[in-house]
N, C-alpha and C positions, 0 to 999 in steps of 0.2 A: 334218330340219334345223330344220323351225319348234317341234318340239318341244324339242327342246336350245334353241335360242333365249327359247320361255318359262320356262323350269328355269331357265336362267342368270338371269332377270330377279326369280324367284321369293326366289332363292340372295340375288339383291342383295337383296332387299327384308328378306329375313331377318335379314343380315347389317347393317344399318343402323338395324332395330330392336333389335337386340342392342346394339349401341354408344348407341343413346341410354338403352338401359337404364343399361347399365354408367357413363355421364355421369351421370344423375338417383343414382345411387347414391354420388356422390363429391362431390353441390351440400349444403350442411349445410341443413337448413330455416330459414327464416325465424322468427324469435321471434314467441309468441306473446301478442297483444297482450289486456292485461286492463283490463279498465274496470268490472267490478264486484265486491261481495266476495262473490257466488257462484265467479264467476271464480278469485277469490284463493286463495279456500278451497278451489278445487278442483286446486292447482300441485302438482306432482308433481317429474319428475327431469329436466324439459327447460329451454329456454329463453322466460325471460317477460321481456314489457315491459309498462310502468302506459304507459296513455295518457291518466290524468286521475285527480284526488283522489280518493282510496277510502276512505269511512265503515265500519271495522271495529270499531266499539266493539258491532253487537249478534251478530259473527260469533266470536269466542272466539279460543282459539289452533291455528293447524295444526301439527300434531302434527309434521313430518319435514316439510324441503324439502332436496333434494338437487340442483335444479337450479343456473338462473344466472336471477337477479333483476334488471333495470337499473329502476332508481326514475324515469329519464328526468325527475330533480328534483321529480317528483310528493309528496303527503305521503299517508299512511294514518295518520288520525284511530285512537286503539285502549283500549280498555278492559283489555286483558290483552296480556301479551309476543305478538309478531306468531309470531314462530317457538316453538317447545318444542325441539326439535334443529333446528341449522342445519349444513348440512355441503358446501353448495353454496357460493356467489357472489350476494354482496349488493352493487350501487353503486346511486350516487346518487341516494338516497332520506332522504326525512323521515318522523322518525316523530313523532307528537304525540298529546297526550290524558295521562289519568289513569288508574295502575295500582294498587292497594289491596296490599300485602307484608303475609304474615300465618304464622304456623306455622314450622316445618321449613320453606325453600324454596330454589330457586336462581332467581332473578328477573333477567329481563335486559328493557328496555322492546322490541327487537330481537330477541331470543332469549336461551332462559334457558338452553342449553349449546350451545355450535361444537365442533364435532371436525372439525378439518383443513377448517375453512372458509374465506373470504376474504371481509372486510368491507372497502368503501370507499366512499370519499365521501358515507357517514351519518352523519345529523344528526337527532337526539334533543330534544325539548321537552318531554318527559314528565317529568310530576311524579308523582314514588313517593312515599306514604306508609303509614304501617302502624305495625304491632307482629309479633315473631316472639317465639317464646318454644320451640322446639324446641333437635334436636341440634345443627343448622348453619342459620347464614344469607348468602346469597352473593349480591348483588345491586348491578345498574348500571344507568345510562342507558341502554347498548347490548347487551353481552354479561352473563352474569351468571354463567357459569364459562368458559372457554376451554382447550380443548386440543391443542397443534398446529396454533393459525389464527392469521393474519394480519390485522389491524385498521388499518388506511391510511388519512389523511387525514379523520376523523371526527370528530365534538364533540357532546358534550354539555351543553347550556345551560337540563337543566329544573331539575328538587330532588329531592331525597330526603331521608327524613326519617323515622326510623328511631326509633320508640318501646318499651321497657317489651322491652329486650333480654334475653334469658338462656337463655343457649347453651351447651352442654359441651365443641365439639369446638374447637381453636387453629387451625383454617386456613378459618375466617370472611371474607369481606373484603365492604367494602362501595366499592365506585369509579367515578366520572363514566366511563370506558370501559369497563372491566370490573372483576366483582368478583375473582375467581377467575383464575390464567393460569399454565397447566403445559406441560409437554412440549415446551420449544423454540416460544411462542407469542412472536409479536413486535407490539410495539404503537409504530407507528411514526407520526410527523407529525397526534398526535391535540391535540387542546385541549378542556379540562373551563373551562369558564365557572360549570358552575351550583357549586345550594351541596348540601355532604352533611353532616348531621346527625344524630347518635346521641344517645341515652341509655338508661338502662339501666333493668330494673326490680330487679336485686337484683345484688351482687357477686362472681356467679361466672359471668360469660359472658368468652368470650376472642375476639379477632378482631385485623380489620385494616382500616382507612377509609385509602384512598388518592383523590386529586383525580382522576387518572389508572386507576391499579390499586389495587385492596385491598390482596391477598393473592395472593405471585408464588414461583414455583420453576422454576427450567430455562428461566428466559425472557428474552425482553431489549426491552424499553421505550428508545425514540430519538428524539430530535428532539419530543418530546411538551410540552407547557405545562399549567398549572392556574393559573385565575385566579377559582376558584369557594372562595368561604369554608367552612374547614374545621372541625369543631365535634364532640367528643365529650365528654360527661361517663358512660361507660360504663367499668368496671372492667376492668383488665388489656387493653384494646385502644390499639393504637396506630394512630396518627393523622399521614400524612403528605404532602406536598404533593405528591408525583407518587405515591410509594408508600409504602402503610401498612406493611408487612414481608414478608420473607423464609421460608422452612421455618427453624423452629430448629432443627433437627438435620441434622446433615451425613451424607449419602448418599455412597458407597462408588462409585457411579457415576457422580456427579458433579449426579447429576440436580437437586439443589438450587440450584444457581449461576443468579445474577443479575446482568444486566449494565443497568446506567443509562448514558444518554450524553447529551451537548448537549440537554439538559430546563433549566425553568425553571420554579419555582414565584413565582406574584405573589399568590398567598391566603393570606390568614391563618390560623393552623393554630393552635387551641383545644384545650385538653384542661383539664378540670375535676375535681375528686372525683377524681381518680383513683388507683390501688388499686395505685401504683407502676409503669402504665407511661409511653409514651413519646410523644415529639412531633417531628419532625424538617422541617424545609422540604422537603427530598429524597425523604428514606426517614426513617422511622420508627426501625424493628430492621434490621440487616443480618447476616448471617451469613457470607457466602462470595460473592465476585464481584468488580464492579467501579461504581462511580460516577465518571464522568470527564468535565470539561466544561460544566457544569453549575450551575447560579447559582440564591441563592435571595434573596429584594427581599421576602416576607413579613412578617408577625408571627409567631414560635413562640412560645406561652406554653405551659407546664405549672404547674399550682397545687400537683403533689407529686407531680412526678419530673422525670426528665431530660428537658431538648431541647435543641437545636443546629440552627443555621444549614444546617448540610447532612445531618445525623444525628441520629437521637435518642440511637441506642444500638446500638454493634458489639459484638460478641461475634466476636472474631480471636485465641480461642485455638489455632485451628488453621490459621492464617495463610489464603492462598491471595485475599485482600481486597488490591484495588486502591481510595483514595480521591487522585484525582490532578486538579490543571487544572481547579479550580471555585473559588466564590467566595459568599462571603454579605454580605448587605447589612442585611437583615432583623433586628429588633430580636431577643436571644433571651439563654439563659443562656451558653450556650457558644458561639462563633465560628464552630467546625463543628462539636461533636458530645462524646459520653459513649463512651470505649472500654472496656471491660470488662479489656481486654489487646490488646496488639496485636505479637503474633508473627509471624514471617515476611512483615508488611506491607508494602506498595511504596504508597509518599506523596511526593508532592512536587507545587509551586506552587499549593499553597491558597493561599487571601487571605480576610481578613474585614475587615470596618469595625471598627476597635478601639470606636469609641462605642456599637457597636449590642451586644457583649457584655457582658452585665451584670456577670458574676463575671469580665470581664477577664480569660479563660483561651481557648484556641482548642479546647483539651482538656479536659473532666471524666474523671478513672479513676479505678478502683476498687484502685490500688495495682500494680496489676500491669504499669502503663504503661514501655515500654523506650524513648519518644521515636523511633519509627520514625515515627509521623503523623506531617506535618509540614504546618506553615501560619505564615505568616505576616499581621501585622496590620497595615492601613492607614492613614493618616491619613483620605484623603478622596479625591473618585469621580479625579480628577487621580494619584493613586498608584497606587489600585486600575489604573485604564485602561491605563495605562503596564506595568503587572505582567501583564494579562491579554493585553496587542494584544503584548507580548514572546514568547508560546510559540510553542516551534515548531509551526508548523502550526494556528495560532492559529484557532477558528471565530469570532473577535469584532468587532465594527465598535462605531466609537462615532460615536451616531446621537444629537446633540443635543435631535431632537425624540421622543426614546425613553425612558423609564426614567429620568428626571431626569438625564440625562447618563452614566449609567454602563453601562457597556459591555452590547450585545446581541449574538445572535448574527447572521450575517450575515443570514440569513433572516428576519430579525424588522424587517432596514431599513424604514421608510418615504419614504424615497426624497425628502424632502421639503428635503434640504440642494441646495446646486449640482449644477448636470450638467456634464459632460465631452461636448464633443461628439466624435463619432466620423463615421465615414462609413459607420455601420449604423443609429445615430440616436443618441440623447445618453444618456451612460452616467450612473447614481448616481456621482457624487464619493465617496460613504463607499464602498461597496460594491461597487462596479464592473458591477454589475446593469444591461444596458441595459433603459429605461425606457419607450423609444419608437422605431419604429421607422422614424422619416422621412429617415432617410439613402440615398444612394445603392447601399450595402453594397457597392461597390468603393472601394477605396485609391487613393492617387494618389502614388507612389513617387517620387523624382527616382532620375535612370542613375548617377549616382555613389552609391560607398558612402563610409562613415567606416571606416576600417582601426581597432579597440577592441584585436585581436591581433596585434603581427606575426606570419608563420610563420616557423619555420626550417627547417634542413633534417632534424632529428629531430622537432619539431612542427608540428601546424598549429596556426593562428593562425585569428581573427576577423573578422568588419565587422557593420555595422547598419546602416539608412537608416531616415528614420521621414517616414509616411506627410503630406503639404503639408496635408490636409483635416482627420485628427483629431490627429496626434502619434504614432498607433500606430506602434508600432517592431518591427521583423522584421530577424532575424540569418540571417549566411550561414556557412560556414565557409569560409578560406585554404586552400588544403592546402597541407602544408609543401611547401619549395621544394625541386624537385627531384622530387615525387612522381610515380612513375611505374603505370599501369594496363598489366597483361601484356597483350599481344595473344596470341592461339593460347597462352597460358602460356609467355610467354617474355619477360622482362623486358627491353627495347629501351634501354640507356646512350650517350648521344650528350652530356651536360656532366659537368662536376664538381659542379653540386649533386644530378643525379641517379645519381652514385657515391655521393655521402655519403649520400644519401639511404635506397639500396638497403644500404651498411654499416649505415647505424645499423637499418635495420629488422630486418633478417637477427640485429645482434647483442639487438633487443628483441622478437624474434617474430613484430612484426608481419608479416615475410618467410619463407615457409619456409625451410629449411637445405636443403633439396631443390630451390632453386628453378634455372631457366632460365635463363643472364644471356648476353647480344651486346652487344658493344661497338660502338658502331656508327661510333666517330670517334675521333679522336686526342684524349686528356683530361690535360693538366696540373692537377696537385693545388696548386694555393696555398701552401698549408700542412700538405701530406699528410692521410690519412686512418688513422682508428684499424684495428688487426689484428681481423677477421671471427673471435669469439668461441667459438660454437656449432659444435660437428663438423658441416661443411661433405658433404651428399653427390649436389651440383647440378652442374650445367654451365655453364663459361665459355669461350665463345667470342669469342677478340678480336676474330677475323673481318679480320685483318692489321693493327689497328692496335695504339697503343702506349697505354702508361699512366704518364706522368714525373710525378717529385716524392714517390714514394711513401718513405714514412718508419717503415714498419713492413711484417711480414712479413704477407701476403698474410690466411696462414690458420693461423689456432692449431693443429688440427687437421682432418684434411680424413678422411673415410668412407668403406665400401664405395660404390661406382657414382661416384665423385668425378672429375669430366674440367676439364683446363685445357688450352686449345688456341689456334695461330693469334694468340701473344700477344707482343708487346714491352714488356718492364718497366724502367724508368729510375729511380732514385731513390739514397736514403744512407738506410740503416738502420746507427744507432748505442748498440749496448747497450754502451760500455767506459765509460759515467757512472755504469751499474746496480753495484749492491753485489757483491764477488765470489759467484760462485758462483749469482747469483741468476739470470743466464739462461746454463740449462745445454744448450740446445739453440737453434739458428741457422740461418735459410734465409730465403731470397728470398719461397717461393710456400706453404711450409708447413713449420711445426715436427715435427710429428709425421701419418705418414702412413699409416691403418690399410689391411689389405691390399684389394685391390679400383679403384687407382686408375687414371687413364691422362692423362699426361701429354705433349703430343704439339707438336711446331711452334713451342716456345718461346723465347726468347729473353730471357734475367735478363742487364742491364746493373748490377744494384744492388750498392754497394758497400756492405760491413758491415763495422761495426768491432765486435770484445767482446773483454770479458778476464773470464776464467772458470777454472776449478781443470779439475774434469773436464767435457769438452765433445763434443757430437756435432754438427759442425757442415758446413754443406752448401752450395751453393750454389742448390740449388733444393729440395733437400729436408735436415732434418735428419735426423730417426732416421724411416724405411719398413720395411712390410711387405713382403710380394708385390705386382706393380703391373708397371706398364709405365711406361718413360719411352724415347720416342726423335724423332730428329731435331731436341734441345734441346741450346744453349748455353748455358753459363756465363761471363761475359765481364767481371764487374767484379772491384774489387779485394777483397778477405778480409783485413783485419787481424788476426790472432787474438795476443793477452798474454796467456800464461801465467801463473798467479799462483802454481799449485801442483798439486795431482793425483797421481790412481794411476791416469789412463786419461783413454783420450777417440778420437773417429774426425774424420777433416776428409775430406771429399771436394769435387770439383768439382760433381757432380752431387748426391751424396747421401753426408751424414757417414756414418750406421751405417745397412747395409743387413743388414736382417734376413727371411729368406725368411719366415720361421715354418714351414715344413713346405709350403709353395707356391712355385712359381719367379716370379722376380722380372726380368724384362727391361728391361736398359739396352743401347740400342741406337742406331748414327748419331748418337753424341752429341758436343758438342767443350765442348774448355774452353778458352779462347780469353785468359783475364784474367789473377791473378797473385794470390796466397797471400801474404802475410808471418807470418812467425809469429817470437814473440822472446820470449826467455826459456823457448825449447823444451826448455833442460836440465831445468827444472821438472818436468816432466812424461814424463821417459822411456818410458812405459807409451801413452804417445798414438800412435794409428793417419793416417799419412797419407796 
């Protein structure tokens, strides 16, 4: 026995070492923390943290980091790009120092190619300068090609500066975030401060300088700024405030498309000598995508070629280009831009300052223009404002201590107008941005509402009340009157708003046609209620009570499983005002009644009057299938005028009873009331 007793305690102990294994295997490790650039240079594919400034200027580049990087707001001092490939996770971190561009290269101050990496919250001081004179030059503050990464909340505020260029291949780019950005890379909430500077050493290098991005394909650039002076006198490159240009050639998979959105250039954008290309606030060259949202407050100059306020130069012979919901301010030759052509374009609510275009056109083309762009020209920032805070879904606020008064985006408030207080703390007046947060963050409601909707008994209706401490306002909904919630799925009728109610839903869907209805009380109609639309195949139990005033026939058409039971019907239905011939069938509780129904306990008081040619008319049903009807009365009066006809059927219970190939039982029924019919020579061929 004491053997078993040690084995079990053995078993435990086994068993509890095994579980802390299997925990220690599912805890992630701790990041590892680096403080020197032994350390740095020795980062592989894990998790690192800086825990203090790191002097890399005599440590070179690490070739591959594939891990996750937190800069923990640290800076690393650096002689050469920090990364060669980056393909991990970069945040918060500063890079700073001096990087020398030279040759054939792709140069990033951060890394000189991402593939499917993630850069955030870096910040760039590095001054690039140099000469290249190879096949390709691709270089930036941070990235200096990108493909398939993500670039978040980052800026660039050193220089580059770019001498004695000459280059053979066309998708060059030099840019304050990246130079180079393919495969669905997104450069989203960056800001370029610094300045990017080119020239050239002879007239055959081709490229793209963007504030933001050089040179972009399959990407999309958002929410991004440049306020870093823009400057190229190099041949055939173009030169633009968030971006330099586009793939000029359209791919078959789409892969070239560029999407611009809510950006904003406030740098001046130069182009000198030049060898006929382009200059644009925005974008430079575009080819295929979309710019939308988007403002430029710049200088464009070109000394010999195109520029524009939002574009330098589209090429949309092959449409598939969105320019929409931007605006320029910025001094330039065109308003927004030089189109090539513009086929199958989608343009609308540009705006430019009419004084800042010099040739007075919104448009420069090359003849081929159809008037699809479209823009309009401003007096002053009072028009513009008005034009821009009007779209729908507008990102604009106008922040008097912003942009000389003309419209920013909301994101760009300084918050420095009135506050609104609230009772979460005081809101920006322009923007609605709370500020501060010294409120109590509860509301303080009064118990009354303000009724904004009535309901009725087909709608509901509204209220508001707004809050004693800031003004905030919070709505309720009415529900229409009469509205009722199934218990066990059976809809409970005890007034006349919640008949109407259950009519008008049933005839607008909101009600199934299948539904459960009890009547739970005796209900006079007012003013009657409309005829139940939708082929009915629900159940109605009066449950012994009555229904007076009703002024139309029950059910337009009633469906297989259809029950009406347990009911007293009082009313005047009168079709002899309708047009002849127009209502050819007549009944109490249903016009037309397909086979499958049961009709049981009822009681029709309702008197109806029609005149009609040929008619099949009933006092609880007009034209049936197979069904059941029994221990039902018929009790009011039937007027039926003749007008004309080759037939027709009247019964007490049911005008035309049609088996269809199923037996049909009318059974303990009575008819109790009184038929008049006149002018029944008419009609010889009628069944009574």
């Amino acid at each position: 026995m004491k053997s078993r007793h040690i084995l079990s305690m053995l078993l435990a102990v086994v068993l509890v070492i095994a579980t802390l294994s299997l925990v220690s295997f599912s805890v992630s490790a701790a990041a590892t923390e680096i403080a020197s650039a032994e350390a740095f240079m020795a980062m592989t594919d894990g998790e690192y943290k800086l825990t203090q400034n790191i002097d890399l200027t005599e440590a070179g580049t690490l070739a591959s980091f594939k891990g996750t990087l937190d800069g923990g707001g640290y800076t690393v001092t650096v002689s050469a790009p920090v990364f060669g490939e980056l393909s991990g996770t970069v945040k918060n971190l500063t890079v700073a120092g001096e990087i020398a561009i030279s040759g054939t290269t792709t140069v990033g101050a951060l890394a000189n190619t991402a593939n499917g990496a993630t850069v955030e919250g870096v910040t760039s001081t590095v001054t690039m300068t140099g000469s290249a004179n190879g096949d390709y030059l691709r270089a930036s503050g941070i990235i200096g090609t990108a493909n398939a990464t993500t670039v978040k909340g980052s800026t660039f505020s050193g220089s580059i500066n770019v001498s004695a260029l000459e280059h053979k291949e066309n998708d060059n780019g030099i840019g304050g975030i990246a130079g180079h950005i393919s495969q669905g890379s997104l450069i989203t909430d960056c800001v370029n401060t610094g300045s990017i500077a080119t020239s050239a050493k002879a007239k055959s290098n081709r490229g793209a300088q963007g504030g933001i991005v050089g040179f972009a394909q399959g990407s999309t650039i958002t929410r991004c700024v440049n306020k870093g002076a823009l400057s190229s006198d190099a041949s055939s490159f173009c030169v633009g405030g968030i971006l330099g240009r586009t793939q000029p050639t359209v791919q078959s998979d789409n892969s070239h498309i560029v999407h611009i959105s809510y950006c904003a250039n406030y740098g001046s954008v130069t182009k000198t000598n030049s060898g006929g290309e382009l200059a644009g606030g925005i974008a430079a060259y575009y080819r295929q995508g979309s710019v939308k949202y988007s403002y430029n407050v710049g200088t464009i100059s070109n000394s010999n070629g195109q520029c524009g306020g939002i574009f330098g130069y589209i090429n949309a012979e092959k449409g598939g280009i969105e320019i929409s919901y931007n605006y320029n301010i910025g001094s330039c030759k065109h308003g927004i831009g030089f189109a090539k052509n513009d086929n199958s374009v989608t343009s609308q609510d540009n705006y430019y300052l009419a004084s800042a275009a010099s040739d007075g056109t919104p448009f420069g083309s090359d003849g081929n223009f159809k008037g699809n762009f479209k823009a309009t020209a401003v007096a002053d920032a009072a028009a513009l404002n008005a034009a821009v805070l009007a779209l729908s879904e507008t990102p604009f606020v106008v922040d008097p201590a912003s942009n000389n008064g003309y419209a920013v985006f909301s994101w760009q408030c300084t918050h420095s107008g009135d506050k609104t207080p609230s009772c979460e703390g005081n809101k920006c007046a322009i923007c609605g941005v709370l500020v501060d947060n010294n409120g109590t963050g509860e509301h303080s409601y009064p118990d009354e509402w303000t009724t904004i909707d009535e309901a009725t008994v087909t709608a509901d209706g509204s209220a508001e009340r707004s809050c004693t401490g800031c003004g905030n306002t919070e709505t309720k909904v009415l529900d229409a009157l009469g509205k009722i919630t199934p218990t066990d799925g059976v809809y409970a009728v005890s007034t006349e708003d919640q008949m109407l109610w259950l009519v008008a839903g049933i005839n607008n869907g909101s009600v199934a046609a299948n539904a459960s209805i009890a009547i739970k009380e005796d209900i006079t109609l007012t003013n009657g209620m409309d005829m139940i639309t939708p082929t009915f195949k629900g159940t109605v139990d009066g449950e012994g009570h009555t229904v007076s005033g009703l002024t139309n026939t029950l059910f337009k058409r009633t469906g297989d499983g259809f029950t009406l039971k347990n009911l007293t019907m009082n009313g005047d239905i009168d079709y002899s005002a309708l047009a002849n011939d127009s209502q050819r069938t007549t009944a109490s509780v249903t016009l037309y009644a397909e086979a499958g129904y049961t009709i049981e306990n009822v009681v029709s008081n309702v008197n109806i009057k029609v005149s009609a040619t040929d008619l099949n008319a009933g006092g609880i049903m007009g034209f049936a299938n197979a069904g059941t009807v029994k221990n039902t009365t018929y009790a009011g009066e039937y007027t039926i005028n003749w007008t004309a006809g080759k037939g027709g059927a009247v019964g007490a219970i049911v005008g035309w009873l049609n088996d269809n190939g199923a037996k049909a039982y009318i059974t303990d029924c009575a008819f109790t009331g009184e038929f008049t019919l006149t002018n029944s020579e008419k009609n010889d061929n009628a069944l009574y």
